[in-house]
C-alpha positions in Angstrom: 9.7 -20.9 -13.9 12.8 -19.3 -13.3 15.7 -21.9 -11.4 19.4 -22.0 -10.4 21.1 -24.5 -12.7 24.4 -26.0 -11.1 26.9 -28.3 -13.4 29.5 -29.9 -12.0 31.8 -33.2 -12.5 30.9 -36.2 -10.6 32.7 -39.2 -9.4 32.3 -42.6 -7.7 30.3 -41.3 -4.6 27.6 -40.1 -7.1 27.0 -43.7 -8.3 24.0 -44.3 -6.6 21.9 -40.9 -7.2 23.2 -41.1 -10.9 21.7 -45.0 -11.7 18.6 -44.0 -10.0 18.0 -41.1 -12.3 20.2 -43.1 -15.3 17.6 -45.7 -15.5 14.7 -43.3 -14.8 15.7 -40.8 -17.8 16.2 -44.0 -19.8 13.0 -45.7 -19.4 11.4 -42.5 -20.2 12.9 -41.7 -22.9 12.7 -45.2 -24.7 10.0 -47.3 -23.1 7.1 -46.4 -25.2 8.6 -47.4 -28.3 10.3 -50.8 -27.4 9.5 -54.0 -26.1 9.5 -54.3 -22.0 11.7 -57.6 -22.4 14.3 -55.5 -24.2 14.4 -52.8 -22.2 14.4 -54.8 -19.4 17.7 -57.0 -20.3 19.5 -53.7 -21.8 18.9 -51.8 -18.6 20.0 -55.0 -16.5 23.3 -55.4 -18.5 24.1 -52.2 -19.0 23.1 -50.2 -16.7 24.0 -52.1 -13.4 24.9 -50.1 -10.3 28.7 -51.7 -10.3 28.8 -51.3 -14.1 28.4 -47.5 -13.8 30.8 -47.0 -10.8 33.5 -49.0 -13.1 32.3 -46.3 -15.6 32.9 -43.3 -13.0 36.3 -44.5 -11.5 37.2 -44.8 -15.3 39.6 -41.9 -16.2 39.2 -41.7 -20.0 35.4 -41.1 -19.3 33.7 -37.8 -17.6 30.5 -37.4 -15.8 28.4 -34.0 -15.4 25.4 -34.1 -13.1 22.8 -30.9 -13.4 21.1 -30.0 -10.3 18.1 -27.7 -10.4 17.4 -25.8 -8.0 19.4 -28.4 -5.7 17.7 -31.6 -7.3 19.7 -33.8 -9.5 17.8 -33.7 -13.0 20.3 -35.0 -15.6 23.6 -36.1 -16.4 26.1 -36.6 -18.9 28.9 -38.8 -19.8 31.7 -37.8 -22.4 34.3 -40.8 -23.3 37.5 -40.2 -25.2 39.0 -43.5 -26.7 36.4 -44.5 -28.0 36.1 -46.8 -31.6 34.0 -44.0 -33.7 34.7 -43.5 -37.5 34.8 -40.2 -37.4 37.6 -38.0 -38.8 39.2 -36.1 -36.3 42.5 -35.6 -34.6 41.3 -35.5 -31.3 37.8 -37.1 -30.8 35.6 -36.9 -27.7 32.2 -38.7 -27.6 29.1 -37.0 -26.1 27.9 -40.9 -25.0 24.8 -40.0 -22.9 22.9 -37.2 -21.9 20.0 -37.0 -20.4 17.5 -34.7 -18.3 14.2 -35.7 -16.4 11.8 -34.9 -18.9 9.8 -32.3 -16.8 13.0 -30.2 -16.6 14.1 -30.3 -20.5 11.8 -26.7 -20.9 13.9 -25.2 -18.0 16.7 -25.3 -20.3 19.0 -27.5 -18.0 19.6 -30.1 -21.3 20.9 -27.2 -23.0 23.1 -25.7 -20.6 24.4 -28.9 -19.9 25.2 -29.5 -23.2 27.3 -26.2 -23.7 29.2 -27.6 -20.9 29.7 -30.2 -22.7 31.3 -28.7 -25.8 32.9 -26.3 -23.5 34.7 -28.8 -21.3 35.8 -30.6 -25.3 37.0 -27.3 -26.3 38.9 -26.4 -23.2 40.9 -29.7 -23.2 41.9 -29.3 -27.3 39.3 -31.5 -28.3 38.3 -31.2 -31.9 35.3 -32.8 -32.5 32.7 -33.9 -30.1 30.4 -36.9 -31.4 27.3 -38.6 -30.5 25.0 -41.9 -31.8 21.8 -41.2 -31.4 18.7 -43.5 -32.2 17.5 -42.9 -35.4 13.7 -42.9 -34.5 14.8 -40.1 -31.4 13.7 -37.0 -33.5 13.2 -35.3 -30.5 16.9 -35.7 -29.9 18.3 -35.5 -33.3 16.6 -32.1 -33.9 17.8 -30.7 -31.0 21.6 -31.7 -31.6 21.0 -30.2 -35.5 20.2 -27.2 -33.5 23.3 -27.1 -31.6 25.1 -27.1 -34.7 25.5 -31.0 -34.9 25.6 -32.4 -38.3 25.0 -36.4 -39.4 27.9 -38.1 -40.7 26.9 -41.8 -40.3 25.1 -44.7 -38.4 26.3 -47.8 -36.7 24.3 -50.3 -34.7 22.8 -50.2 -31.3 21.4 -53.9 -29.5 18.7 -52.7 -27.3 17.9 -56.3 -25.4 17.4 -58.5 -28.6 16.5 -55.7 -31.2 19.3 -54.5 -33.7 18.5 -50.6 -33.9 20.8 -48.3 -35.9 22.0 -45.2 -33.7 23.2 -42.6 -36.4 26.3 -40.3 -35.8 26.5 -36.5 -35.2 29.3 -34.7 -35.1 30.2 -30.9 -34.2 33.7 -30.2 -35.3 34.8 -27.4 -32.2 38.2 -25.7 -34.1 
């Protein structure tokens, strides 16, 4: 199925559309392989409606959204000044991104991606990291396949469940 993908940055007035689709993307993504009750606390601290629009109005951190064909499928948020041990002069983190599962054949993940590494490369960025949950092979193989390599791992609480996220990195210069 051929379709119009549309990228563009969003701010503050996107906050409700993007928690919607935030928590949706979320859920699917990780609900099958952890407990409700953890998913359930992570998603209410974390991914509140006023947490996210602190998040948006934010200026070290950048949101994409994806439309398809004029429907908001994914989004992505890139964060500099962030803690990472990653050697780099000048670090950006690819924090989340996510697309609605049925649209991750149509290719909109991986065009938002490149905009991703684009918008690091255009503003002199010269490595663009990620933590990604370990047991996410989906995910892992598809950054590997982008060119990502692993260089680590740190910890991730999910509710009450200590997970270990492990660390990508794509050096851009």
């Amino acid at each position: 199925m051929a379709g119009n993908i549309e990228i563009s940055r969003a701010n503050a007035s996107d906050a409700v559309e993007i928690h919607q689709l935030a928590i949706k993307t979320f859920v699917d993504t990780f609900g099958m392989q952890n407990r409700k009750e953890d998913m359930d606390k992570y998603v209410a601290g974390e991914m509140s409606l006023e947490k996210l629009t602190d998040e948006l109005k934010n200026e070290a951190n950048y949101f994409f959204i994806v439309h398809y064909n004029g429907k908001l499928v994914g989004y992505s948020k890139m964060r500099v000044n962030s803690e990472p041990d990653i050697v780099a002069i000048h670090p950006i983190e690819l924090e989340r991104i996510y697309v609605l599962e049925q649209y991750q054949g149509l290719k909109a993940g991986a065009a938002l991606m490149e905009y991703c590494l684009d918008f690091a490369r255009a503003n002199n960025h010269d490595v663009l990291w990620l933590g990604v949950w370990e047991l996410n092979h989906k995910a892992v193989k598809f950054y590997k396949s982008r060119g990502f390599e692993l260089c680590g791992s740190h910890p991730f609480l999910l509710g009450d469940d200590m997970q270990t996220d492990v660390l990508m990195r794509k050096k851009l210069k």
